[in-house]
C-alpha positions as CSV (number, residue, x, y, z in Angstrom):
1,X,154.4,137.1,79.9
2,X,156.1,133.9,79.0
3,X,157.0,133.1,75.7
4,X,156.9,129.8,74.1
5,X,159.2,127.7,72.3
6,X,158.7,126.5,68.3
7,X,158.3,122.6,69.6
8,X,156.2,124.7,72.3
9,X,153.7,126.4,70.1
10,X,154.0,123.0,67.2
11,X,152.8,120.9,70.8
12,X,150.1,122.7,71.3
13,X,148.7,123.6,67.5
14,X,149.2,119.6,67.0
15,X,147.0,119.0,70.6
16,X,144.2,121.5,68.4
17,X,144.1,120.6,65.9
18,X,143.9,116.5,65.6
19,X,143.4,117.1,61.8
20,X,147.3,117.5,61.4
21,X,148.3,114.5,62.0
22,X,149.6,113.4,58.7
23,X,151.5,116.9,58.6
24,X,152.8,115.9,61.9
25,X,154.3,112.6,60.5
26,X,155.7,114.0,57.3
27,X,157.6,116.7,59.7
28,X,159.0,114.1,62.1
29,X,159.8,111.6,59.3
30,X,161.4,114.5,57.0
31,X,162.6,116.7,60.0
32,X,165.0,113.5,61.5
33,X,163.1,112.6,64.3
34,X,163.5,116.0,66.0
35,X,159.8,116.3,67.8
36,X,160.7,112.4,68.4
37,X,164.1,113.6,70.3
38,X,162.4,116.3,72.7
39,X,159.9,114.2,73.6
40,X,162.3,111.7,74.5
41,X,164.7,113.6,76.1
42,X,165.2,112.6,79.7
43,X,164.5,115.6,82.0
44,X,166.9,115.3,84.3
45,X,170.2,114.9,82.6
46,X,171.7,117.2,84.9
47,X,172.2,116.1,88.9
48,X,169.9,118.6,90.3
49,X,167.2,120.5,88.7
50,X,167.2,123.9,90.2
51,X,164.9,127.3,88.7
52,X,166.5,129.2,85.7
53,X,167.7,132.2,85.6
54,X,164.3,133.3,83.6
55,X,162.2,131.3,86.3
56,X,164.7,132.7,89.0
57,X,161.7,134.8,90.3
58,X,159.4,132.6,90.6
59,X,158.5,130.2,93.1
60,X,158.8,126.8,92.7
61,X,156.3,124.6,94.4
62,X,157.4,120.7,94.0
63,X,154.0,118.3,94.5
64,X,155.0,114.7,95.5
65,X,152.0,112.3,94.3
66,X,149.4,112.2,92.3
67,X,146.7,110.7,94.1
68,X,143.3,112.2,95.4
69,X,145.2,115.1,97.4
70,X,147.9,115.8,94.9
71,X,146.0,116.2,91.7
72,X,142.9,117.7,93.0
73,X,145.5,120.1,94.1
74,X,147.1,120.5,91.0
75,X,143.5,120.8,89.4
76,X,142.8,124.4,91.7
77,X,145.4,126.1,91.4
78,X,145.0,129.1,89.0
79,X,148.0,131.3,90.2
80,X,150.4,131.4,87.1
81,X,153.3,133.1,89.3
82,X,154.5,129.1,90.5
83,X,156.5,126.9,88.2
84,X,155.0,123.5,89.3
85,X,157.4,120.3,89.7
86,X,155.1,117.2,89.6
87,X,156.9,113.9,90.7
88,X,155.2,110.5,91.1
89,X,155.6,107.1,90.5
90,X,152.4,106.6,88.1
91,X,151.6,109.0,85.4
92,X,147.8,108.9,86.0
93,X,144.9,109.6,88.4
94,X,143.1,106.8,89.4
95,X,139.3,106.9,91.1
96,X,139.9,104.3,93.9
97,X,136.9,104.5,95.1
98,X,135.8,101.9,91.7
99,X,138.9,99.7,92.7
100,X,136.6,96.9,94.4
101,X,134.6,97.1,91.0
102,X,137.6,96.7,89.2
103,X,138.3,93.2,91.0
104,X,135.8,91.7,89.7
105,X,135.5,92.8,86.2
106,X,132.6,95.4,86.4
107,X,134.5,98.6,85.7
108,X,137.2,97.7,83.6
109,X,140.7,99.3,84.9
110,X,141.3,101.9,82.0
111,X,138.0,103.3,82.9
112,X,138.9,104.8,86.3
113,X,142.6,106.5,85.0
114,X,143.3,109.7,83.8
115,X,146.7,110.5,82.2
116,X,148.2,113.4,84.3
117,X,149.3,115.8,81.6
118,X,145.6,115.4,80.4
119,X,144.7,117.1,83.4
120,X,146.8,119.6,83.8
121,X,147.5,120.4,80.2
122,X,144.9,122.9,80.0
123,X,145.9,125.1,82.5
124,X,147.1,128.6,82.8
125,X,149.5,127.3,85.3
126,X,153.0,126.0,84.2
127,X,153.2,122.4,84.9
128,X,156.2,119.8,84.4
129,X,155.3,116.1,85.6
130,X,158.4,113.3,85.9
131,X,157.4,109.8,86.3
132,X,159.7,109.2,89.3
133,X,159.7,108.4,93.0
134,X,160.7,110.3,95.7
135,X,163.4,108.4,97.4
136,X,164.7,111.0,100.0
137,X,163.4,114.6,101.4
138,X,166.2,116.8,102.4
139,X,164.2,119.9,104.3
140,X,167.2,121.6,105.6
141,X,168.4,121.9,102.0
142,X,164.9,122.4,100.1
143,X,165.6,119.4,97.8
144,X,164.0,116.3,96.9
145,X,166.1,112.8,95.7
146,X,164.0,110.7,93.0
147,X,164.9,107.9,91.1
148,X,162.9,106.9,88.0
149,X,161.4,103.4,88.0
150,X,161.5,100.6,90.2
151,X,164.3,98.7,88.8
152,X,166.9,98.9,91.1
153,X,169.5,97.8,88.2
154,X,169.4,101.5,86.9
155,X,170.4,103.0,90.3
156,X,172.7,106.0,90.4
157,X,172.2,106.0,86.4
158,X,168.6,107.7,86.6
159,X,168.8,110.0,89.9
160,X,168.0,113.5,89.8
161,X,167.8,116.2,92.3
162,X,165.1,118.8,92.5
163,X,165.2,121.9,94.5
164,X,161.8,123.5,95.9
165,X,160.4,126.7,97.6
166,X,157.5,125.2,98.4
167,X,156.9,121.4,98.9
168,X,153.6,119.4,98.9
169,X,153.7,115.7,100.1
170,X,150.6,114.0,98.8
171,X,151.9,110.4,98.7
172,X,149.2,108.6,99.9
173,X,149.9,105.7,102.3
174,X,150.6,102.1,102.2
175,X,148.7,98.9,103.2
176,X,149.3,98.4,106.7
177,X,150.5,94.7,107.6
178,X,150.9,95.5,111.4
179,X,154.1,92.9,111.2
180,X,152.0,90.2,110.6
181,X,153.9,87.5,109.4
182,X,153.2,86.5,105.7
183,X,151.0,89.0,105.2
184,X,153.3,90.7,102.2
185,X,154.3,86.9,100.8
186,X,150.9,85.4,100.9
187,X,148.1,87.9,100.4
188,X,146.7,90.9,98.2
189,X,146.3,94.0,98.6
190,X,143.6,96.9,97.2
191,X,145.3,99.8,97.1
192,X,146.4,100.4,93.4
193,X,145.1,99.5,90.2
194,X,147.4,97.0,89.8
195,X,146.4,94.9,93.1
196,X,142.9,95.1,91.4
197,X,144.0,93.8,88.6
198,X,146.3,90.9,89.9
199,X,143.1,90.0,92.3
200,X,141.0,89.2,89.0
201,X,143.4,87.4,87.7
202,X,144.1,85.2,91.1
203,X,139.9,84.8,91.1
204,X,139.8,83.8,87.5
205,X,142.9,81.6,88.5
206,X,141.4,79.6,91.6
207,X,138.4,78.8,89.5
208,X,140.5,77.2,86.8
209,X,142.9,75.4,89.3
210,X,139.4,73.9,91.3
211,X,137.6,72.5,87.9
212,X,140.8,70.6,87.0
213,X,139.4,66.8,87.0
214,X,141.9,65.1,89.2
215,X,140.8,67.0,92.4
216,X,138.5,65.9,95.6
217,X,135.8,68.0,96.9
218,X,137.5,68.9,100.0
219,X,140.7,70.2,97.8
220,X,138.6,72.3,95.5
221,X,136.8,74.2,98.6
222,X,140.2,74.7,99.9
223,X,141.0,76.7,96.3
224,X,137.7,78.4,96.2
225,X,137.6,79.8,99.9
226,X,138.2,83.9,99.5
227,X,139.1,85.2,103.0
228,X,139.1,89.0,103.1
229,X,140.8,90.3,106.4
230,X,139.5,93.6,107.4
231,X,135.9,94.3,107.8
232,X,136.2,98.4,106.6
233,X,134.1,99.7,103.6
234,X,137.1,98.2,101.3
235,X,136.8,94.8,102.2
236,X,132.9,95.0,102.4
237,X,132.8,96.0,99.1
238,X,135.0,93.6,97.8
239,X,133.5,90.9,99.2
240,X,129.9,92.2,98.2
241,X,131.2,92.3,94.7
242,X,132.6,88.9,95.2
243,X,129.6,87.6,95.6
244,X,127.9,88.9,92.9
245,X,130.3,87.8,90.1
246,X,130.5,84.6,91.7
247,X,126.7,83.8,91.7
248,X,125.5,86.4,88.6
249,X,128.3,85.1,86.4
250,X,131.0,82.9,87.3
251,X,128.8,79.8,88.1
252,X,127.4,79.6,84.7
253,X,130.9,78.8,83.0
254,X,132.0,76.6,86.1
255,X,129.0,74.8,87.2
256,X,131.1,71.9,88.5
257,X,132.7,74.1,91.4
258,X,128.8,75.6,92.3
259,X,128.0,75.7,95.9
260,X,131.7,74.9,96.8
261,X,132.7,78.8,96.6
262,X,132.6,80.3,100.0
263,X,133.8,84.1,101.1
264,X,134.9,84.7,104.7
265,X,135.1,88.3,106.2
266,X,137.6,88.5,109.6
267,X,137.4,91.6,111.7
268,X,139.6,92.4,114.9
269,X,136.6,94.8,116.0
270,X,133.1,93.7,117.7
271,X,131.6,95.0,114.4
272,X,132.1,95.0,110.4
273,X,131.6,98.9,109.7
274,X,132.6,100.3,112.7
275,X,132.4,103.9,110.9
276,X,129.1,103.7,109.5
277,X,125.9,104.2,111.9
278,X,124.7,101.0,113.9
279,X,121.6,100.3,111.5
280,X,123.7,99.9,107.8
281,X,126.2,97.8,110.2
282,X,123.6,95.8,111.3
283,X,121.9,95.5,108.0
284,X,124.8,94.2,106.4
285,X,125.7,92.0,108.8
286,X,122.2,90.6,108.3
287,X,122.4,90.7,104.5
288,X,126.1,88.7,104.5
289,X,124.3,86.1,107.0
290,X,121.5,85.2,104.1
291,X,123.5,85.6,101.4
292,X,126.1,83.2,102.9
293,X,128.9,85.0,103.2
294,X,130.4,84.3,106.6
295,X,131.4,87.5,109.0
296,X,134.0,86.0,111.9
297,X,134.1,89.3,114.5
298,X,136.6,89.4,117.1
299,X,139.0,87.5,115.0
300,X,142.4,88.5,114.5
301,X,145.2,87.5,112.0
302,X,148.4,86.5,113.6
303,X,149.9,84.5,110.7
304,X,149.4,83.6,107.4
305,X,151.4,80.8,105.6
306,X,150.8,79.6,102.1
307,X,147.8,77.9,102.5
308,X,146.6,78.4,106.0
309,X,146.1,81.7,107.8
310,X,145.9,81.5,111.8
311,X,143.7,83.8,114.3
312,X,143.5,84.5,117.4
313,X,139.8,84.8,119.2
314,X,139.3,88.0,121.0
315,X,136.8,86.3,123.2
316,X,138.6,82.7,124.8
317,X,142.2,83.5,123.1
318,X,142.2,80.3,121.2
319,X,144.2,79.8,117.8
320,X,142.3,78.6,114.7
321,X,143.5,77.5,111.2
322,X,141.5,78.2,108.0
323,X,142.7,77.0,104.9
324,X,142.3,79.5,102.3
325,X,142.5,80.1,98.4
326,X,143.4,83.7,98.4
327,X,143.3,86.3,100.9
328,X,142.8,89.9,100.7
329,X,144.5,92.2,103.2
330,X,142.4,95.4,103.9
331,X,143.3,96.6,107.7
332,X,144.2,100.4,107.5
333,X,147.2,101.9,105.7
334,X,150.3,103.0,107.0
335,X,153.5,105.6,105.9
336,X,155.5,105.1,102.9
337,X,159.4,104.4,103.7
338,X,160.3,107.9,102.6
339,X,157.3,109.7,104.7
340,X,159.1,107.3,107.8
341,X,162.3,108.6,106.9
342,X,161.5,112.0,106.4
343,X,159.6,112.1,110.1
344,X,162.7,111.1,111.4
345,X,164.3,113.3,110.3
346,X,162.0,116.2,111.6
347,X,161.8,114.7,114.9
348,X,158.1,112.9,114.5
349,X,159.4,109.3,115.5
350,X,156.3,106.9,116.5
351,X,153.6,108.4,114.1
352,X,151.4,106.6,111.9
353,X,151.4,110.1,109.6
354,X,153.0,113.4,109.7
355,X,151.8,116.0,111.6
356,X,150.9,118.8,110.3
357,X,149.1,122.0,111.7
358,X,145.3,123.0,110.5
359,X,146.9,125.0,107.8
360,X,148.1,121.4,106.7
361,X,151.8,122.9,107.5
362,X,154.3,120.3,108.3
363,X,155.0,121.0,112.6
364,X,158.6,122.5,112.2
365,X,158.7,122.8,108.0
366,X,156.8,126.4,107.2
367,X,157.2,125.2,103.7
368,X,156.3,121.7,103.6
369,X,153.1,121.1,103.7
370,X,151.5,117.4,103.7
371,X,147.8,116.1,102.9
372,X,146.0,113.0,102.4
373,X,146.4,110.0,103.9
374,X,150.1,110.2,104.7
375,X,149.7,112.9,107.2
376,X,147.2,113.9,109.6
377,X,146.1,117.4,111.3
378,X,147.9,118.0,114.8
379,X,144.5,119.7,116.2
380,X,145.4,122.1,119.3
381,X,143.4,121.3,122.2
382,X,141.9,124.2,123.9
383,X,143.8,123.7,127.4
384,X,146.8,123.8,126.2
385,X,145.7,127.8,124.9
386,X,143.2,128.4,127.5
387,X,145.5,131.1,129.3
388,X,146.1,132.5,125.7
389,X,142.4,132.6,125.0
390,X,141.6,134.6,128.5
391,X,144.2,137.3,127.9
392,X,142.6,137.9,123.9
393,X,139.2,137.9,125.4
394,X,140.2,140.4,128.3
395,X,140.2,143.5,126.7
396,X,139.7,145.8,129.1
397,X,142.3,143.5,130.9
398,X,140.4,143.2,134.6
399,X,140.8,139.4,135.3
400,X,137.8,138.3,134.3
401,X,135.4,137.9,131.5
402,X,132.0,139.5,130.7
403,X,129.8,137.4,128.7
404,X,130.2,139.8,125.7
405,X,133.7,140.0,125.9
406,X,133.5,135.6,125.2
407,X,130.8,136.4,122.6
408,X,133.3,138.9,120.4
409,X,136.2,135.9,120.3
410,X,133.5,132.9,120.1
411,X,133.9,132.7,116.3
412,X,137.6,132.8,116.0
413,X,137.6,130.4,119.0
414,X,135.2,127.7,117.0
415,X,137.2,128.4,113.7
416,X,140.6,127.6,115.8
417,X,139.1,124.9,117.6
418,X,136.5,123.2,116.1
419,X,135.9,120.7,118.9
420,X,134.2,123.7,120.6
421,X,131.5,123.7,118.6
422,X,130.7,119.9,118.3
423,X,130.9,119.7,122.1
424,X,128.0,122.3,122.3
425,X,126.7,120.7,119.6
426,X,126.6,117.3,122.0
427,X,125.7,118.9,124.7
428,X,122.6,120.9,122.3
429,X,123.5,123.9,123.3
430,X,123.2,126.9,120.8
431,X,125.8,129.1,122.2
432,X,128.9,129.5,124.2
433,X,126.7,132.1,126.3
434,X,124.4,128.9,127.5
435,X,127.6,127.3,128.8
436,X,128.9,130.0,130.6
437,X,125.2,130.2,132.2
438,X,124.9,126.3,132.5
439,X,128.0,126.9,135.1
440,X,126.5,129.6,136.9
441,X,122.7,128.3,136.8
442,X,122.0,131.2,140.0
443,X,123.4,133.9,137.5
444,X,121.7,136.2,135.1
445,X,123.4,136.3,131.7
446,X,124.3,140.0,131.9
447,X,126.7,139.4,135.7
448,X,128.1,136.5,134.4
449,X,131.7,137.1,134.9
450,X,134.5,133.9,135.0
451,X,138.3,134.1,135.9
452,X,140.5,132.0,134.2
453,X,140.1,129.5,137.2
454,X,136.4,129.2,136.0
455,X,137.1,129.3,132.3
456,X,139.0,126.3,132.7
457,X,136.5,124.7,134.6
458,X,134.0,125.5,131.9
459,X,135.9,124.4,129.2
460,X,137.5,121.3,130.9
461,X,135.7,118.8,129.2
462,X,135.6,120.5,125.3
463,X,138.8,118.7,124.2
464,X,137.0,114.5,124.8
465,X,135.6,115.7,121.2
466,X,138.6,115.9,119.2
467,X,138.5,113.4,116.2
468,X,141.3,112.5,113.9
469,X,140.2,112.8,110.2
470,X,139.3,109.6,108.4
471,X,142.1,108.6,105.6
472,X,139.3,109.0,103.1
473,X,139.5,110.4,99.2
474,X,137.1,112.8,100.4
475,X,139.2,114.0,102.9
476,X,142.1,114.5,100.7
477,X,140.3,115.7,97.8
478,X,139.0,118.8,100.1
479,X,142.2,119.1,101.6
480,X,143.7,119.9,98.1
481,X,141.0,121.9,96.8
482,X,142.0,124.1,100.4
483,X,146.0,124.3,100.1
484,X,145.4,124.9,96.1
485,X,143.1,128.1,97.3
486,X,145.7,129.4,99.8
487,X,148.7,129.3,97.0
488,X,146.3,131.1,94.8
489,X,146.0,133.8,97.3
490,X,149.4,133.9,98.8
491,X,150.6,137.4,98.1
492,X,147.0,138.8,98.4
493,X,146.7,137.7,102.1
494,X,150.1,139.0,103.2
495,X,148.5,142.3,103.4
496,X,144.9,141.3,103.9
497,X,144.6,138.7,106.5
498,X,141.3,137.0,107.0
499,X,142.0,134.2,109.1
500,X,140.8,133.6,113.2
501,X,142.6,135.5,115.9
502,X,146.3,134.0,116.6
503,X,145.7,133.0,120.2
504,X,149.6,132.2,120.6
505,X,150.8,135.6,119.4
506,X,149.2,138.4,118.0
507,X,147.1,139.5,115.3
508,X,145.1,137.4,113.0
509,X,146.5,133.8,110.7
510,X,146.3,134.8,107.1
511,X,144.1,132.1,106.1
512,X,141.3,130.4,107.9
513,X,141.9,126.7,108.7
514,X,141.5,123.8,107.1
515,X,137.6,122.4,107.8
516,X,136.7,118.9,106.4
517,X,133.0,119.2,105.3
518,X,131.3,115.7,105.9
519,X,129.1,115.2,102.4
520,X,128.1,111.3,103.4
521,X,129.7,107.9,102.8
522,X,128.3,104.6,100.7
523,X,128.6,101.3,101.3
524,X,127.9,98.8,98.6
525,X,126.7,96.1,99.6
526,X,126.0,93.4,96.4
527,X,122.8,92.9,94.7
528,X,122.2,96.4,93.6
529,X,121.7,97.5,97.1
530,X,124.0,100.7,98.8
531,X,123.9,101.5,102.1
532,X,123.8,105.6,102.5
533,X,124.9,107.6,105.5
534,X,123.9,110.7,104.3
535,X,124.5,114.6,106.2
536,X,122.5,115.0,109.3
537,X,122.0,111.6,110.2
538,X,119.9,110.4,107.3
539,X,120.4,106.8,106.6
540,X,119.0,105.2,103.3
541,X,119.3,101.3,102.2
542,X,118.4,99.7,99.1
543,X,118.2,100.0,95.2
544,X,117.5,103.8,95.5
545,X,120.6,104.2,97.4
546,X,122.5,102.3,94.8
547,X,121.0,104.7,92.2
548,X,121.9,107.5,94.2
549,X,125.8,105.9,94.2
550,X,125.9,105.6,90.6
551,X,125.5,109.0,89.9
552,X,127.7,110.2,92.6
553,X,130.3,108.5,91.5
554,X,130.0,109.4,87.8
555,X,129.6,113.0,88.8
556,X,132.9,112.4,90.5
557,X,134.9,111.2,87.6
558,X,137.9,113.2,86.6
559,X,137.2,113.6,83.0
560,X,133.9,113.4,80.9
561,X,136.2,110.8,79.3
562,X,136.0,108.5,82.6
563,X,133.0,109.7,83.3
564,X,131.7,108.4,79.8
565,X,133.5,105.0,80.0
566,X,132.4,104.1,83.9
567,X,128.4,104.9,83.1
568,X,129.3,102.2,80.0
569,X,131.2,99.5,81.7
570,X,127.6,99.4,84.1
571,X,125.8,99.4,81.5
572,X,127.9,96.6,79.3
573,X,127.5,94.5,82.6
574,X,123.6,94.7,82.9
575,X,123.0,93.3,79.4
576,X,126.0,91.2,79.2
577,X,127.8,90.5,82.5
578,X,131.1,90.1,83.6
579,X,134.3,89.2,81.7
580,X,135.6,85.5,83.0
581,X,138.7,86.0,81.4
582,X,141.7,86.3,82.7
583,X,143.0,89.3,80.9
């Protein structure tokens, strides 16, 4: 049982008890500053940070990021036997998902962040969080390089070392600029709170800059033209809420500059939406064309200078120039330096993510293990096992397979390849048994017998299904809730495996793999209208969608705290509007 500390046990009384704060003043006041001292005290005063002798025992599971993966992680784990290293950059959550709202002033910033020790400070579970960065990732040694900060002035003054047992990469990803040039000196991006932020202040900025009195027509539509590159759910939703603070509240305290604002979507693709089902696509599509908002398809960004940004059409090839006010850049994400470096290192050169097995296993690192959007699951394709597959399902060994003999490895062969059961699924069949008999129409079901020659034949065509998952915070927030519930049940599996049948070896995995569950996806699309693509193909457009939104995305909060201060920020905004200002 682990014992606690004086500062330990005056921490946690004071975090109780709110009503001791003025003891808690006298005491640091009279005491010299000593609570003021350990709170201060750098954790890393030594070069590396290894497990004490008292800790010596127990495993020590380092978790890089704090992002959707990493804290919803950290959140599900119960098992008390890991000492916990937390390392990242920013010492809060944040529910990205709001970011586009945050652009724009309807869900104020501090709304959607939760500190991290508030999260975790409840917990059985011994936690330590550093506000650092991971700066190298040594796996042949099991240790991790950090620096605190970004200021590159305090280099080699505030590095630490930290060894692991167990490492988690939940780093998330980085806007991707494909090489454009000027992409990272000319336009924004939304992938923090702080891009949010500096896009409000840019909007509130071009608005002021275009009702200066000394400027033409011509130059004020130049200031107040938002181009937003990337037609994804992001940039939809940016430009949706662009709308709607322009017209609901911006052009009541700039009326001079009304009917000069204009918003311009570019997509590469044929579409805007390209992951959503074909009637929200063409709905919004539809909706952007009344609303005015101009959707260029086929048009791709090959340069962007400070006040023009070029594209190339898909269709003839031909370079235009549009003169812009501010651009935001929202194309797909790419790895962090470190996750390049690392990958390198492993032997994964040429990846957009890491790879990483279902079991969300770094390939080659048994004690790495990555989620999110900086990796992405290696599945195994059925022919690459199929050989494997026919000598477990032979179990009387003869050559060939009864139809029973399929049926008794059918589950562990769906649970190990998953693309199994959507291809039956696209092909509306119920049952492996149908596609054995689809093959052999002149056969009865009980004489159906196949060699491995006719196995592969049957299951030639099952791998065309295999999808990489979508870099979404669903994704990673399952994915965490998943690795957190194998940790918690480690040393109980050992003995008790539960998993599918190991196809390249023998015996059973001790843990079934990782399964994203597909609960829907929104689109917001401006004037209190969501588009829905809801589980089993159930599509829903309109105000009821957007009610349904709101309360999924409450429900999702972090805290009651956030939970409390989103539901008021839409509610400050439907009796008084937006903020214009440019805090």
């Amino acid at each position: 049982m682990r014992s606690f500390s004086f500062y330990e046990r005056f921490s946690r009384a004071y975090n109780d008890y709110p009503s001791l704060s003025k003891l808690v003043v006298a005491f640091t006041v009279s005491g010299g500053g000593f609570v003021a001292y350990s709170e201060s005290k750098p954790h890393h005063d030594t070069s590396i940070i290894g497990p004490s002798e008292a800790d010596s025992k127990r495993k020590r599971v380092v978790v890089l990021g704090t992002g959707w993966a990493g804290t919803s992680f950290l959140k599900n784990l119960k098992n008390s036997s890991y000492d916990v290293q937390v390392i990242s950059p920013r010492n809060y959550f944040a529910f990205t998902p709001l970011l586009p709202s945050v652009t724009c002033g309807t869900v104020e910033a501090r709304s959607i962040v939760e500190p991290i020790r508030n999260i975790v400070r409840k917990k059985n579970v011994e936690i330590c969080f550093w506000e650092a960065e991971c700066i190298k990732i040594d796996a042949d040694n099991k240790k991790v390089y950090c620096q605190y900060g970004q200021d590159t002035s305090l280099k080699g003054k505030e590095e630490f070392v930290v060894e692991y047992d167990y490492l988690v990469i939940a780093m998330g990803a980085r806007a991707n600029t494909f090489n454009t040039p000027g992409v990272v000196e000319h336009c924004h991006f939304l992938k923090e709170v702080e891009d949010a932020q500096r896009i409000r202040r840019s909007v509130i900025d071009c608005f002021e800059r275009a009702s200066l009195p000394n400027l033409s027509d011509e130059e004020r539509k130049k200031i107040l033209h938002f181009v937003v590159v990337g037609g994804g759910p992001t940039g939809v939703e940016f430009s949706a809420e662009l709308h709607d603070f322009v017209n609901e509240d911006l052009v009541k305290f700039y009326p001079a500059v009304k009917g000069l604002v204009k918003i311009t979507i570019l997509e590469a693709g044929d579409h805007i939406l390209n992951m959503f089902d074909k009637r929200i696509t063409a709905f919004a599509e539809d909706k952007f064309g009344r609303e005015g908002i101009d959707v260029k398809t086929g048009s791709m960004v090959v340069n962007v200078s400070a006040e023009h940004i070029s594209t190339k059409e898909r269709g003839n090839g031909g370079i235009s120039s549009i003169p812009y006010g501010m651009v935001v850049w929202s194309t797909g994400i790419g790895p962090r330096p470190v996750v390049t470096d690392f990958m390198k290192q492993i032997g994964q050169m040429n990846r957009r993510a890491l790879a990483t097995d279902e079991w969300l296993r770094v390939e080659g690192c048994d004690n790495i293990y990555a989620l999110g959007d900086c990796a992405t699951i290696n599945q195994r394709k059925v022919m690459e096992d199929i050989l494997a597959i026919f000598r477990k399902a032979d179990m009387d060994n003869s050559g060939t397979l009864t139809v029973k003999e399929v049926e008794e490895v059918f589950k562990d062969i769906c649970e190990r390849y998953p693309q199994v059961e959507i291809y039956l699924k696209h092909r509306q069949m119920k049952s492996i048994v149908d596609l054995l008999k689809d093959s052999k129409e002149d056969a009865a079901k009980e004489s159906i017998e196949l060699d491995i020659e006719e196995l592969k034949s049957v299951l030639s065509q099952v791998d065309t299904q295999m999808k990489n998952l979508p870099a979404t915070a669903q994704v990673a927030a399952q994915q965490g809730v998943y690795l957190a519930d194998c940790f918690n049940r480690m040393e109980e599996c050992e003995e008790n495996p539960e998993g599918p049948l190991r196809f390249r070896g023998s015996g059973r995995h001790r843990f079934r793999p990782f399964r994203y569950k597909h609960l829907g996806q929104f689109a917001p699309l401006g004037g209190e209208q969501t588009a829905a693509q809801l589980p089993g193909d159930w599509v829903s457009i309109g105000r009821s969608s957007q009610w349904l939104w709101y309360s999924v995305y409450a429900s999702k909060q972090v805290s009651w705290r956030t939970r409390f201060l989103v539901v008021t920020d839409w509610t400050r905004r439907f009796v008084f509007g937006r903020d214009s200002s440019r805090i």
